[in-house]
MDTraj code that builds the backbone (N, CA, C; nanometers):
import mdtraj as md
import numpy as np

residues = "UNK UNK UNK UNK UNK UNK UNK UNK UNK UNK UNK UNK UNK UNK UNK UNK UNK UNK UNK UNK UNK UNK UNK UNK UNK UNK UNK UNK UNK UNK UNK UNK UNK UNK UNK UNK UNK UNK UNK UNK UNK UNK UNK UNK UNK UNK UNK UNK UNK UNK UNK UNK UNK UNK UNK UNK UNK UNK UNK UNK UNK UNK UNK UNK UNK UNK UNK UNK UNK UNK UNK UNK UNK UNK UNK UNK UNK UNK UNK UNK UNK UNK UNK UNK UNK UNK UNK UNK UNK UNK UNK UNK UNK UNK UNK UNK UNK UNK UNK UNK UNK UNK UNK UNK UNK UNK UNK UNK".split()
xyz = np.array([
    [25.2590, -14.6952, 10.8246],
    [25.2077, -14.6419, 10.9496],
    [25.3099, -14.6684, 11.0601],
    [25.3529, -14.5384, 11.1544],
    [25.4583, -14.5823, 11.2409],
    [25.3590, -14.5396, 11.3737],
    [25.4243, -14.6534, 11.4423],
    [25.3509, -14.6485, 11.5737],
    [25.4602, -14.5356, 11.6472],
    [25.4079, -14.4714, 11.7588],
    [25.4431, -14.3678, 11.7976],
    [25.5280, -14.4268, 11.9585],
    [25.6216, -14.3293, 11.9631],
    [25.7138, -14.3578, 12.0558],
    [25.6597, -14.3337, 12.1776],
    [25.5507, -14.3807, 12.2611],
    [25.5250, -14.3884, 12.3713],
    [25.5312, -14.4828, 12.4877],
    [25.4832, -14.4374, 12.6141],
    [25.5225, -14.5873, 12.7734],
    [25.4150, -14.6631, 12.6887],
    [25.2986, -14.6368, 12.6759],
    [25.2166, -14.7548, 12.5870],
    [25.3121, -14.8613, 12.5691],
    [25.3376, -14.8122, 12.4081],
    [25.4190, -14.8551, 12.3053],
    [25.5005, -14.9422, 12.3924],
    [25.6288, -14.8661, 12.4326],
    [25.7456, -14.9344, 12.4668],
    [25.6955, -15.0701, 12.5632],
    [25.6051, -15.0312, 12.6637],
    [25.6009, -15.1828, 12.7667],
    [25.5059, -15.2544, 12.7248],
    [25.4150, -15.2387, 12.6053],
    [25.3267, -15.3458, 12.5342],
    [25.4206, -15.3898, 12.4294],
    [25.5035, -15.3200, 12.4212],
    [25.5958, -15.4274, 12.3064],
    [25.7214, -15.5348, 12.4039],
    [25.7266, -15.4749, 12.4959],
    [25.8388, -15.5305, 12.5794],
    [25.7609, -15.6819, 12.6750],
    [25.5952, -15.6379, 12.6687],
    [25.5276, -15.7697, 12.7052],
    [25.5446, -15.8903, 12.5564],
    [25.5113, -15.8323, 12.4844],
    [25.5095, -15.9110, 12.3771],
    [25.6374, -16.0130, 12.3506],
    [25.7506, -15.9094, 12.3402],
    [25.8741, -15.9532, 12.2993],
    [25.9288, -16.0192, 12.3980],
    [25.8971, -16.1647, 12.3869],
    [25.9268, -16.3080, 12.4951],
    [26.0745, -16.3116, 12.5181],
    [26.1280, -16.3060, 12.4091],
    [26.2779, -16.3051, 12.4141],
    [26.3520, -16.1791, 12.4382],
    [26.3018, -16.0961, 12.4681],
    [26.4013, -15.9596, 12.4436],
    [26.4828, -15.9199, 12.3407],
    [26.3977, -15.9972, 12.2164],
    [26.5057, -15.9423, 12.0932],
    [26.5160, -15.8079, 12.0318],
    [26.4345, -15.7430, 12.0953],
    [26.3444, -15.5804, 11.9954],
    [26.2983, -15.6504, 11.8745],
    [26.2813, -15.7639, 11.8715],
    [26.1798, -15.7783, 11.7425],
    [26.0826, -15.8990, 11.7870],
    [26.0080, -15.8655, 11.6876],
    [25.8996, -15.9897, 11.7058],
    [25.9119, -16.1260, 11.6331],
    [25.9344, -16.2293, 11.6246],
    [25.9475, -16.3282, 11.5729],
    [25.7664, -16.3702, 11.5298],
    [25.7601, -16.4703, 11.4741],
    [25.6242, -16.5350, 11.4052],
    [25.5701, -16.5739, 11.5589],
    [25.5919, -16.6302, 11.6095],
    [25.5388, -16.7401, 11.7559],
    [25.5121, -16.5935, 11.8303],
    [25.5799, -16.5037, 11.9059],
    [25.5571, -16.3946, 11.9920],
    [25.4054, -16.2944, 11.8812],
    [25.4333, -16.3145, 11.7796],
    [25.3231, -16.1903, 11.6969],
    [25.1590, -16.2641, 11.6874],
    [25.1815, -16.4087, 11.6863],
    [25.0887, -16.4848, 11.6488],
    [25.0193, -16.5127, 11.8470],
    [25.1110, -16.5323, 11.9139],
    [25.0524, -16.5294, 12.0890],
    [25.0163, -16.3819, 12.0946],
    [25.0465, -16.3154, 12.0900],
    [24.9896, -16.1486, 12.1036],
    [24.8558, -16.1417, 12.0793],
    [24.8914, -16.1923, 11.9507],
    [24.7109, -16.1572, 11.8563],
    [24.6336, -16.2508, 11.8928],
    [24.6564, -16.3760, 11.9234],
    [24.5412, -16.4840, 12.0243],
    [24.5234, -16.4336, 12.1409],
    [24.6623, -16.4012, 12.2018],
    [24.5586, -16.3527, 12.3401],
    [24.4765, -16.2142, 12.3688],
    [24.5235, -16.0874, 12.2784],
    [24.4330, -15.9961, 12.2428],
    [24.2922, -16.0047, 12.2028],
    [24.3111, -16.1283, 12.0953],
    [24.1594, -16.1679, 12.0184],
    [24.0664, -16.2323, 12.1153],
    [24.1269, -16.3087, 12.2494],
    [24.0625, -16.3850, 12.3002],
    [24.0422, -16.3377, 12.4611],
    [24.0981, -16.2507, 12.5007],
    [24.0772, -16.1771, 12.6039],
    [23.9509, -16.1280, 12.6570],
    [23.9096, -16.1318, 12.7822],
    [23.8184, -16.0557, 12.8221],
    [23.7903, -15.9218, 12.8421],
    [23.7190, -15.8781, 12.8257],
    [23.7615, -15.7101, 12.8295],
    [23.7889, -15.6369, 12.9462],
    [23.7537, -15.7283, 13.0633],
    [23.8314, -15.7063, 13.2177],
    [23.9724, -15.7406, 13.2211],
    [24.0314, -15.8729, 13.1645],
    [24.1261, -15.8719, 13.1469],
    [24.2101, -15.7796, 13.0457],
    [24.1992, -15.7319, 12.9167],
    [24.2477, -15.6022, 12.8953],
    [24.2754, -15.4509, 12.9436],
    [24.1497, -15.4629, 13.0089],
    [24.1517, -15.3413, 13.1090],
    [24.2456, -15.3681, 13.2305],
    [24.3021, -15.4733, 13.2604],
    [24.3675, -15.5405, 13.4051],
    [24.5303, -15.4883, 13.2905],
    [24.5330, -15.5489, 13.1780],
    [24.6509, -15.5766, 13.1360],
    [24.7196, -15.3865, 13.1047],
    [24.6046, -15.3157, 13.0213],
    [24.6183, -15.1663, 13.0276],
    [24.6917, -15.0882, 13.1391],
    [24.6209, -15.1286, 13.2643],
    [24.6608, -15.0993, 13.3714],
    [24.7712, -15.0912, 13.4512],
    [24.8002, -15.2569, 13.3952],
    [24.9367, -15.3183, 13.4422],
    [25.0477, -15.2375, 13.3433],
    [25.0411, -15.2014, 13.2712],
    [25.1528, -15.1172, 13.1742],
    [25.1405, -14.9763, 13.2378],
    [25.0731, -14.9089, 13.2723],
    [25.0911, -14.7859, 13.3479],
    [25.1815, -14.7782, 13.4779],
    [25.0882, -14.8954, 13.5556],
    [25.1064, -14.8639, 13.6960],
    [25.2413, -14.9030, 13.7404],
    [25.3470, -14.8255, 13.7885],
    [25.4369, -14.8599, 13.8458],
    [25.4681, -15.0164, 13.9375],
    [25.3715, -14.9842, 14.0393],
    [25.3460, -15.0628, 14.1691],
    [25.2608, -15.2000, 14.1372],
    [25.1885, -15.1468, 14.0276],
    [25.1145, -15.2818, 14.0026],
    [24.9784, -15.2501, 14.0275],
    [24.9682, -15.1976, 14.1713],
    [24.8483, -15.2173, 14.2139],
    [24.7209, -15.0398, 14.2820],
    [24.7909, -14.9352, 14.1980],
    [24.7578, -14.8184, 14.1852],
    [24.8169, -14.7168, 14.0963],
    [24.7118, -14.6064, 14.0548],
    [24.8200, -14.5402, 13.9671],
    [24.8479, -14.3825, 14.0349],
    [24.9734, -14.3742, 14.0449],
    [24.9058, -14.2112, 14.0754],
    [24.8860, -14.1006, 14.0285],
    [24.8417, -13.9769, 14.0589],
    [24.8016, -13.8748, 13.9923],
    [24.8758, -13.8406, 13.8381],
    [25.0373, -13.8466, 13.8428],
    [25.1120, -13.8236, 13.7184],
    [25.0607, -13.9182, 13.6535],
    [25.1010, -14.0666, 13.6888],
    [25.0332, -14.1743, 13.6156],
    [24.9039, -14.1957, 13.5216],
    [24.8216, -14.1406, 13.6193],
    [24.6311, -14.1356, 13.5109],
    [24.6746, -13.9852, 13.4426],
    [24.7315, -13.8970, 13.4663],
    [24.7585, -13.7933, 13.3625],
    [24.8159, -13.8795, 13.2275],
    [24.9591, -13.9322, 13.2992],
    [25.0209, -13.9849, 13.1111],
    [24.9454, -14.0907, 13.0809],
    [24.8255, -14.1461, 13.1255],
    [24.7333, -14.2226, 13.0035],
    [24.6460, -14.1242, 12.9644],
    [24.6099, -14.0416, 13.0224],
    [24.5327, -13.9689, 12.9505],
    [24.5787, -13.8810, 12.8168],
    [24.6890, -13.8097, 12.8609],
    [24.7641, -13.7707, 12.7506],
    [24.7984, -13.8642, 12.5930],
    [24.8412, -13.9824, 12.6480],
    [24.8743, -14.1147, 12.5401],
    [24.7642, -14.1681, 12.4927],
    [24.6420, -14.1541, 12.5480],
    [24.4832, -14.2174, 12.4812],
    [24.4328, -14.0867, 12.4152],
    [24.4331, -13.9346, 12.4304],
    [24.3583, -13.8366, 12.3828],
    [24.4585, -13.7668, 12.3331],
    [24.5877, -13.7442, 12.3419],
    [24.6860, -13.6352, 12.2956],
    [24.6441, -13.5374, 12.4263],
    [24.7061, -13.4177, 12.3806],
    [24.7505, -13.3228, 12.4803],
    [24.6604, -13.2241, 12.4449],
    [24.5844, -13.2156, 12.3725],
    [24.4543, -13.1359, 12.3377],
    [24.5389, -13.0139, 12.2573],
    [24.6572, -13.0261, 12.1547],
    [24.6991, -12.9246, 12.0883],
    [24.6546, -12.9559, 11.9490],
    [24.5677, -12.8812, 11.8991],
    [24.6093, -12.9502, 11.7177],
    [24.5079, -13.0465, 11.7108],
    [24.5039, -13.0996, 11.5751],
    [24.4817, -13.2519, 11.5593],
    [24.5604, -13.3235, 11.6061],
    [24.4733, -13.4316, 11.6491],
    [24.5814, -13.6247, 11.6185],
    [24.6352, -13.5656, 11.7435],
    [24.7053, -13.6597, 11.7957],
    [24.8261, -13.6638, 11.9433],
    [24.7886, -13.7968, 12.0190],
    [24.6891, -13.8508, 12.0113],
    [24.6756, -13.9360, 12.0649],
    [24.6263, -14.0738, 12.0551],
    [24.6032, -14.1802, 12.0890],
    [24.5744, -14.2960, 12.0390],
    [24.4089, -14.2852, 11.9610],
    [24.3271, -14.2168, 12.0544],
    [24.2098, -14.1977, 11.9974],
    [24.1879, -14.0948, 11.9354],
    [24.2760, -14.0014, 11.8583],
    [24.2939, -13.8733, 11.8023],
    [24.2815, -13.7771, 11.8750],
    [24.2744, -13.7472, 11.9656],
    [24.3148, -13.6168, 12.0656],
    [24.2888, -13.4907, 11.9676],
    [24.2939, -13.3719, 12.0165],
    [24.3224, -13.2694, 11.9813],
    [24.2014, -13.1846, 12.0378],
    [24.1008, -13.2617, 12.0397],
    [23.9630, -13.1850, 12.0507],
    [23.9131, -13.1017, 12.1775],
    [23.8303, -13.0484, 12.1136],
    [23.8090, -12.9748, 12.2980],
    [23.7830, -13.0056, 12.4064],
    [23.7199, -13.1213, 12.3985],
    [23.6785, -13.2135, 12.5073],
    [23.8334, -13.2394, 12.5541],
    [23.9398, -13.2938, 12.4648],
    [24.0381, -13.3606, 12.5484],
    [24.1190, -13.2297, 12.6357],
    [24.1152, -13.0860, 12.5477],
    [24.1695, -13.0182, 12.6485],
    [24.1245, -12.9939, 12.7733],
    [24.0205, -13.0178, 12.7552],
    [23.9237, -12.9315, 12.8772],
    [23.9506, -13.0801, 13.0440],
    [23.9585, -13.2129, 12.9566],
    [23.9997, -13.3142, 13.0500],
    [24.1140, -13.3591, 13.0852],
    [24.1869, -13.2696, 12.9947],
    [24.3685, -13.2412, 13.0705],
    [24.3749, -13.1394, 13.1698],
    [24.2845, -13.0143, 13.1607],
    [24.3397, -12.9108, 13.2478],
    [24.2476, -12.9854, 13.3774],
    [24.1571, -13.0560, 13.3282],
    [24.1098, -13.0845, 13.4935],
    [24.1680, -13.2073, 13.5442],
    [24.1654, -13.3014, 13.5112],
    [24.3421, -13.4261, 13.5453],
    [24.4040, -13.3522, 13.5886],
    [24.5053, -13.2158, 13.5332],
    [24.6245, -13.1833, 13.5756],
    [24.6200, -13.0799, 13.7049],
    [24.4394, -12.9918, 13.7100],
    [24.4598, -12.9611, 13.8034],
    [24.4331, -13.0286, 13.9273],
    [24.3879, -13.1521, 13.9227],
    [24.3714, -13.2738, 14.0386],
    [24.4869, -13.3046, 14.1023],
    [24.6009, -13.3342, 13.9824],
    [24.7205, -13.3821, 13.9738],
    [24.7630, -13.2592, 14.0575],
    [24.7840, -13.1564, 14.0572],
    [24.8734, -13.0265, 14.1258],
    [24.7847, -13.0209, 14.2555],
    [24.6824, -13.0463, 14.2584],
    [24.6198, -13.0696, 14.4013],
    [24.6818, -13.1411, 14.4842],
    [24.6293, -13.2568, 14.4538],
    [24.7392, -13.3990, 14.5163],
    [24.8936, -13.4130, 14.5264],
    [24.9588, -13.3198, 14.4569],
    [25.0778, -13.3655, 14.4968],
    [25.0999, -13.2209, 14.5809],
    [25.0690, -13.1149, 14.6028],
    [25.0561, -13.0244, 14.6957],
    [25.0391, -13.1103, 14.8263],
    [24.9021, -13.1669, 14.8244],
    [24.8856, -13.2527, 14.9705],
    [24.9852, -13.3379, 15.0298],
    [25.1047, -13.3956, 14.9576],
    [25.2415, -13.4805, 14.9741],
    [25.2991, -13.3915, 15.0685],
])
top = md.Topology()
chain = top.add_chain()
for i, resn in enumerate(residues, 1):
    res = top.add_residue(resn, chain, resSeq=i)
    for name in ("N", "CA", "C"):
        top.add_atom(name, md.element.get_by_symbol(name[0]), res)
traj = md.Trajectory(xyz[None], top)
């Protein structure tokens, strides 16, 4: 199973990886999975967040688009996304994200 090349991916592995080796050693794989296992689910949702958000402390319109895209896929096909995407529901909650997204950055 290959994990897929996404911002997910890349900055939850780049939290993980203590040392900056691109790999995981035993000690970094074994702290991951304790503090995943032992987390609150506010604090996951805090930590989710924190991998999106640029600033830290908001996301903006592009931003909640590419989690949405990376949690549902892009609504083409099967599969695309962390929770299998493809379905109609996810298209139908991309074109309305994206037309929020073209709203808001019109208003800029």
């Amino acid at each position: 199973c290959r994990l897929a090349d996404t911002l997910f991916a890349s900055r939850a592995f780049a939290a993980i990886d203590k040392d900056g080796s691109g790999t995981l050693d035993f000690n970094e794989f074994l702290l991951a999975v304790y503090n995943y296992c032992t987390m609150r689910k506010d604090a996951l949702v805090a930590f989710a967040f924190d991998l999106y958000s640029r600033n830290g402390q908001s996301l903006t319109p592009q931003e909640l688009l590419l989690v949405v895209e990376e949690v549902y896929g892009r609504g083409e096909g099967k599969g695309g996304g962390a929770m299998g995407g493809g379905r109609g529901n996810t298209a139908a909650l991309l074109r309305r994200v994206g037309a929020s997204v073209t709203r808001l950055a019109g208003k800029r």
